[in-house]
Each structure stands twice: as structure tokens, then as C-alpha cells.
C-alpha positions in Angstrom: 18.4 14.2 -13.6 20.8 11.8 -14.1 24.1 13.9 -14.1 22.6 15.8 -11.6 22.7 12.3 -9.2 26.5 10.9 -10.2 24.7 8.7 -12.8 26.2 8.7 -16.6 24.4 10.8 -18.5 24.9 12.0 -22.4 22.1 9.7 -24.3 22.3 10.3 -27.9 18.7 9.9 -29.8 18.2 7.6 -32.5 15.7 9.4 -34.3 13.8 6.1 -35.4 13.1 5.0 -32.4 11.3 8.6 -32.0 9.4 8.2 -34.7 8.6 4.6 -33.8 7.0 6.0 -30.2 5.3 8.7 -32.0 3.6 5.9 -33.8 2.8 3.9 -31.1 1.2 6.5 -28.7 -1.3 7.0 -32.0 -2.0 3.7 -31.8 -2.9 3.9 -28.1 -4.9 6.7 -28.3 -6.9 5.5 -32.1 -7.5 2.5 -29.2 -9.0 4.4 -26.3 -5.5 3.1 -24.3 -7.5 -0.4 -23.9 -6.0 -3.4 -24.0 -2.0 -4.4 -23.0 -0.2 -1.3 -24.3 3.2 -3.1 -25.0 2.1 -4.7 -27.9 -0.1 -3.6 -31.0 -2.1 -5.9 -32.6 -2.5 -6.5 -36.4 -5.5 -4.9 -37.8 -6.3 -2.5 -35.5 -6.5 1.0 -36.2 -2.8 2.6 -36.2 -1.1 -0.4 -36.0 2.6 -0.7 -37.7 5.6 -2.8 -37.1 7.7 0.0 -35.7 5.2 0.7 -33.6 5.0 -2.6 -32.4 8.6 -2.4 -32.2 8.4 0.9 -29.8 5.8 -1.0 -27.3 8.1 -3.7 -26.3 11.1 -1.6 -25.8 9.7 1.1 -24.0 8.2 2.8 -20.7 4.9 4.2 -21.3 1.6 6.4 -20.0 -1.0 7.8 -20.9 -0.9 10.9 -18.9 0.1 13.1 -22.0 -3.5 12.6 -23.4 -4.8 13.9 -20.2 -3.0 16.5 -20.1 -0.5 15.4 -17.4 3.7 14.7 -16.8 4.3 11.5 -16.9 5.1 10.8 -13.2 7.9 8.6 -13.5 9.0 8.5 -10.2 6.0 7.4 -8.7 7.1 4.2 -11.1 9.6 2.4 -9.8 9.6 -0.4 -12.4 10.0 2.6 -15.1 12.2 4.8 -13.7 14.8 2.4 -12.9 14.8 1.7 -16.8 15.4 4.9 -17.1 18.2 6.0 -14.8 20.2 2.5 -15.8 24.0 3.3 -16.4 23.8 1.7 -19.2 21.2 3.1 -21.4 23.0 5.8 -23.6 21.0 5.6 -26.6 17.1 6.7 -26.6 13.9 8.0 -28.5 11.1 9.4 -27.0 7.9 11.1 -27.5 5.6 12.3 -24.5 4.5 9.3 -22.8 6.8 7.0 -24.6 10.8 6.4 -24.1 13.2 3.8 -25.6 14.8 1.7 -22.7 16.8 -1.5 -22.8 17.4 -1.4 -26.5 19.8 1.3 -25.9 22.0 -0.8 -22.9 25.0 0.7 -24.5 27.2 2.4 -22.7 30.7 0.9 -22.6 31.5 -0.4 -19.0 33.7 0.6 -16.6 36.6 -2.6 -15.7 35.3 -2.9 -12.6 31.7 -3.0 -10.8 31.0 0.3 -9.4 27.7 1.1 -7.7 25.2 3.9 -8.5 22.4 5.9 -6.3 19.4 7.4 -6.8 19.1 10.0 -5.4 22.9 10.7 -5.5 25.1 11.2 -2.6 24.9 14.7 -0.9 21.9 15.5 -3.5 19.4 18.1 -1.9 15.6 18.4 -2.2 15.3 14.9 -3.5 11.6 14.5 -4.5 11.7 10.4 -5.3 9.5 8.5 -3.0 11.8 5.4 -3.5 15.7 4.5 -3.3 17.5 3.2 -6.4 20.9 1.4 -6.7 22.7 -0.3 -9.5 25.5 -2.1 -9.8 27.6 -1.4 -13.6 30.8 -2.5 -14.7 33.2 -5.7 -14.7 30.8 -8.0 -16.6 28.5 -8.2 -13.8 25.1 -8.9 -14.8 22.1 -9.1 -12.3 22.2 -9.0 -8.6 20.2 -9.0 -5.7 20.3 -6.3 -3.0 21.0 -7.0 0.7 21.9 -5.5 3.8 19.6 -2.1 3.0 18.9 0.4 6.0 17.6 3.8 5.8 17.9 6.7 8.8 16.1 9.3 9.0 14.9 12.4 11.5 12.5 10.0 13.2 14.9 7.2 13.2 15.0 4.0 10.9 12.5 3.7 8.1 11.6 -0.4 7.5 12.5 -1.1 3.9 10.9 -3.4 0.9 13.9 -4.6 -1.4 13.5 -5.4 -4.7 15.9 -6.6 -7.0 16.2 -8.9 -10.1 15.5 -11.9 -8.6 11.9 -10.5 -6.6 8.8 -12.2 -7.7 7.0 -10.0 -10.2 10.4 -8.0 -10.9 12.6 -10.6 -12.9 13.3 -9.1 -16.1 12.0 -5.5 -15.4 15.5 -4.0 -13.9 18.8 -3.2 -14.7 21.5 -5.1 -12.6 20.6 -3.7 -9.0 16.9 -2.5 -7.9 14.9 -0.1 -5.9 14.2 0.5 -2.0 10.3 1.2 -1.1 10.2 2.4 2.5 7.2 1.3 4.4 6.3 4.6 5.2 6.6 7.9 3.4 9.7 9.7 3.5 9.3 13.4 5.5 9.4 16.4 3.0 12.9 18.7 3.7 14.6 16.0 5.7 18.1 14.4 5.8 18.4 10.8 5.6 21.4 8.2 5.3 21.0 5.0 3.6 23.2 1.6 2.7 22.3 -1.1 0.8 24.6 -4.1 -0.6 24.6 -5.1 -4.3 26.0 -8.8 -5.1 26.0 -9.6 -8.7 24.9 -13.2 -9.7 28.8 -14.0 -10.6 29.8 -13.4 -7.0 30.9 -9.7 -7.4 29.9 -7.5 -3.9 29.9 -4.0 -3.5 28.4 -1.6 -0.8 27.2 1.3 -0.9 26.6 4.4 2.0 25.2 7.7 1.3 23.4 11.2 2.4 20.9 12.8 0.4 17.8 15.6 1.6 14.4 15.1 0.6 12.6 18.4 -0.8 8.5 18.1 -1.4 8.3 14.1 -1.7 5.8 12.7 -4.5 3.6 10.1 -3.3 3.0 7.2 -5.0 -18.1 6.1 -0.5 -20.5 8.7 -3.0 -20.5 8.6 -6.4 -18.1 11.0 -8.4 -19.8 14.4 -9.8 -17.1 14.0 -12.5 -15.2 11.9 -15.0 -12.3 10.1 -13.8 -9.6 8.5 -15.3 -7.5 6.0 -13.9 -3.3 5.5 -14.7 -2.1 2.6 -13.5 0.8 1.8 -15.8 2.7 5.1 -14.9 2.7 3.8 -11.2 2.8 0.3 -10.9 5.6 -1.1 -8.9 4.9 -5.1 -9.6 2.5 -6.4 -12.1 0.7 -8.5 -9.8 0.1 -6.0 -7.2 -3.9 -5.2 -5.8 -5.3 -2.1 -6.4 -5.7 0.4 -3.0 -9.2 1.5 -2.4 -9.3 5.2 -2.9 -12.2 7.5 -3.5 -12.6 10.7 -5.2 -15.3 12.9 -5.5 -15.5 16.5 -7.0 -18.6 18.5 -6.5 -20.0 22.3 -7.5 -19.7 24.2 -4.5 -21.5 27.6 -5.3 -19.0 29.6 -8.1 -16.2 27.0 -7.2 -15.5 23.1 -6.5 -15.4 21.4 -3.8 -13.2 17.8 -3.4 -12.7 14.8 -1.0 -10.6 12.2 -0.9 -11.3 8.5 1.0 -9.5 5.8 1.7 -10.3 2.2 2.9 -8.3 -0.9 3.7 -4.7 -1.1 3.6 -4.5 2.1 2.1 -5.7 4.0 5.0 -2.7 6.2 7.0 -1.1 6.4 3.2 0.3 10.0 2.1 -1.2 11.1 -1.3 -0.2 14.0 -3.4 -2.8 16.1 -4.6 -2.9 18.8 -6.9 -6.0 21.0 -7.9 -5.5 23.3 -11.4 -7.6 26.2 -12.2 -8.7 25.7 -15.9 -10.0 28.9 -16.7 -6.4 31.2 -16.1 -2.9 30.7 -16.0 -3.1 30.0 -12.1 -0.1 27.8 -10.9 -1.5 24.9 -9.7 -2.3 24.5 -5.5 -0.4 21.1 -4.5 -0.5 19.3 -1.1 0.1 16.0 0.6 -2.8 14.3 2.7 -2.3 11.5 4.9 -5.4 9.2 3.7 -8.1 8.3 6.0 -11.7 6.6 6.1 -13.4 10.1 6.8 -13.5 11.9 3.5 -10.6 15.1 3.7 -12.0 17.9 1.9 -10.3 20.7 -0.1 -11.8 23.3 -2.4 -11.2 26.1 -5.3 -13.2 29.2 -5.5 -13.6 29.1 -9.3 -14.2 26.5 -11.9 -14.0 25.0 -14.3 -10.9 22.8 -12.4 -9.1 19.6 -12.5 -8.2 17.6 -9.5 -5.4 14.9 -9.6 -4.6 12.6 -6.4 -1.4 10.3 -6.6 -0.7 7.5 -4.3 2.3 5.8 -4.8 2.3 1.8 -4.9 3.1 0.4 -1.3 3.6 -2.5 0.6 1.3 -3.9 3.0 3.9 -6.5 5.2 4.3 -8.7 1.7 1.8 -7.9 -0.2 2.4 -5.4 -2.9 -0.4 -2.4 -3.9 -0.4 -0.9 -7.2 0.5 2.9 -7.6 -3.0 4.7 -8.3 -3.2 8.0 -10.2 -6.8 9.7 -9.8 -8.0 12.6 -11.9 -11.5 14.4 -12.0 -12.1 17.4 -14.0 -15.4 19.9 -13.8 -16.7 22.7 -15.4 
């Protein structure tokens, strides 16, 4: 991924740090996944210093113990740990990676600015822009000057950097674009943005890139659900859209709906329904959310629906990402 986008790759593990993650997603899960996960707390079953250790320095999710991918780039916050030019040194485990402890990579002598997705990149599937600024001895920024074009014309942008409410200490030097609207799948777009490091240091950036299928960040449900909100949060102190999800028998097969009230409604959500009983490759599709229930189905069961809306901004006010899944036999 990050090679693949013009940003420095080759991150060596440290096998500790591995083995620290391992022992803090036992700890998580011995805990039912309740409480703040980056921390452990004495006394508790599974708890150990290293893993302790691994919850502070590390992007996490429980989406391994429901048998999901992490969705990382519905995560702003997360991913931009992750794609930092810095970070050359890692350990991971599903649903636990090593971040700013391994800020290591040697810099280059002068600032140089990095893109995600890269210039010229096709079939970009990030619902958000990333750009960071590496090198010289710059240290944090803030980003300015940020447009985005695409095949309907300009998309409004939501800029945030190190120095955005909620943000501060999150990001690596730079920060992430959130378009107020979601970006059309198999479509060119050209963005610019402006990085200025708090020493004074300004560089700009311009670049091309193609979307491929874009992830997205009423009754009572017939099924268990479970929500993930850590995997998609973009700010800490963002609300919580108003989705529903309900999953119902529907003779041999299933029948779903998704809802949507409030600011949510008009969002685009990614859903994805998984046969559990064969080897089926999953059905995915993206819905544009509205107050009237959309309805989908499967002709066997039992299945597993999932329904992903990526966080959002609502003019200022910021809405946490919102992962949805419902399973029945």
C-alpha cells in the first residue's frame, strides 16, 4: 500500500512489539472489548505490562473477533498513523499495529510532501485524502489551500490537520482531506492542498489519482448486532449517525434493510452480505441512505450482513464512522 502510493515503505518488525499486541488483543477479548481499549488495567483478566505497553502505542479493532478486516481506511485518525513516512519499524497482530513508537525513518534534508492516494494511482478505494509533510526538521503543520475536482466538478472539503480540535496529537506532521460528499466509484479527480510546518517551512502539493469501488465510511433487529466504532472514528468527540439495521427470515433466505435518520440521511454506505453456509464470495454494494428502509436479500441462510458508513461532517460538526453487523441462522 504504501510503495504502491510513492510513500517509503520497508518497515522492519520488532518482534516484541508483536508479541506485546498479541497480548493485548487477549486482554480485549478476556474483557468483552469494554471499557477504553488503549489502556489495560491492573487486575483484570490478561492484563501485563507489555500489553499495556502495546495499547498506548497502537491502532486497534475489534473486527478480527468478528470475523472482519480491519477497515482501516474508513479510519482516518488510524490510517494516517499508518501511512506516516516516518514509521519504519512495527509489530502487529490482527487488530493491533505498532505506530508512533517506530517514527524512525531517517529524514530526507529537505521537507518533501507525500499523498495518499499517490499521484497517477488508479482504482483508489480511500474515501478520504491524506498528505504529509517529512523532512528538514519540520515537525507539525497545518494544511491550507486544499481543492479537490472531480467529474461533477469541485467536491467541498473538511481539513484536518495537527492543530484541529479533537486531532492534536493523533497525526503525523500533515493530515487528512474528508470531502463533504462521497467520492464517485471509477472516476478521475485532481486535488491540491498546502502543507506549512509550524517552523515556517511551505510546500504544495498537485496531483491526479482514479477512484476504483470507494469504501464508505425504526423495528427492532431480528439479530445480534455489534457495533465498531474505534475502527472508524475520525475525531473522538464526534456524535454517532442514526442508522438502523434490521435482518429478518425471509422464507429459506434473509431479508435486510437499512434506515437512516438525521444528518445521516443522503449518506453512501457500503454494504456487504456473506453467505455462511459455502464458500460464496461475498455480494457488496453501496446505498445512498435514506429514511425509507432500502431492502436487499439472500436466498439462503445462515448469512451475515455488514453496513459501513464512514464518519462525515455535517457543516462543523463531526459524525463518528459507524460499522454495523447482523448475523442469522
Amino acid at each position: 500500500m504504501r510503495a504502491a502510493n510513492g510513500i517509503p515503505a520497508g518497515i522492519a518488525e520488532n518482534p516484541a512489539w508483536s508479541a506485546a499486541c498479541a497480548l493485548h488483543m487477549t486482554y480485549l477479548e478476556l474483557n468483552g472489548f469494554a471499557g477504553n481499549w488503549h489502556t489495560e488495567v491492573p487486575g483484570r483478566p490478561g492484563y501485563s505490562e507489555a500489553g499495556r505497553q502495546a495499547a498506548m502505542s497502537s491502532v486497534l479493532s475489534n473486527g478480527p473477533s468478528l470475523g472482519l478486516e480491519p477497515d482501516w481506511e474508513s479510519s482516518p485518525l488510524h490510517l494516517a498513523q499508518l501511512l506516516a513516512p516516518k514509521l519504519s519499524l512495527s509489530g502487529a497482530v490482527p487488530g493491533c499495529i505498532y505506530t508512533w513508537p517506530g517514527y524512525r525513518r531517517p529524514e530526507p534534508s529537505s521537507l518533501m510532501l507525500y499523498i495518499y492516494p499517490g499521484n497517477g494511482v488508479t482504482g483508489a478505494t480511500s474515501p478520504y485524502l491524506y498528505v504529509f509533510g517529512f523532512g528538514g526538521g519540520t515537525g507539525e503543520g497545518t494544511l491550507s489551500a486544499a481543492s479537490l475536482t472531480g467529474p461533477s466538478g469541485p467536491v467541498g472539503l473538511h481539513v484536518v490537520d495537527n492543530h484541529t480540535p479533537g486531532a492534536e496529537g493523533y497525526l503525523p506532521p500533515g493530515g487528512f482531506l474528508a470531502p463533504s460528499e462521497p467520492l464517485e466509484d471509477d472516476s478521475a479527480y485532481t486535488a491540491q492542498a498546502t502543507f506549512t510546518s509550524d517552523e515556517g517551512v511551505r510546500a504544495t502539493r498537485r496531483w491526479t489519482f482514479t477512484t476504483g469501488e470507494v469504501g464508505e465510511a425504526a423495528a427492532e433487529p431480528a439479530a445480534e448486532a455489534e457495533t465498531i466504532p474505534t475502527t472508524v472514528t475520525p475525531l473522538a468527540s464526534g456524535r454517532t449517525p442514526r442508522l438502523t439495521v434490521v435482518l429478518q427470515p425471509n422464507g429459506g433466505g434473509a431479508r435486510a434493510s437499512v434506515a437512516a435518520q438525521g444528518n445521516a440521511v443522503g449518506r453512501s454506505a457500503r454494504v456487504t452480505l456473506q453467505r455462511l453456509d459455502c464458500r460464496c464470495p461475498p455480494t457488496k454494494r453501496t446505498l445512498r441512505l435514506t429514511r425509507t428502509p432500502r431492502r436487499f436479500g439472500s436466498h439462503g441462510r445462515p448469512v451475515r450482513v455488514t453496513v459501513s458508513l464512514a464518519g462525515f461532517y455535517a457543516g462543523e460538526i463531526p459524525y463518528r464512522g459507524l460499522t454495523i453487523v447482523r448475523t442469522l441462522s
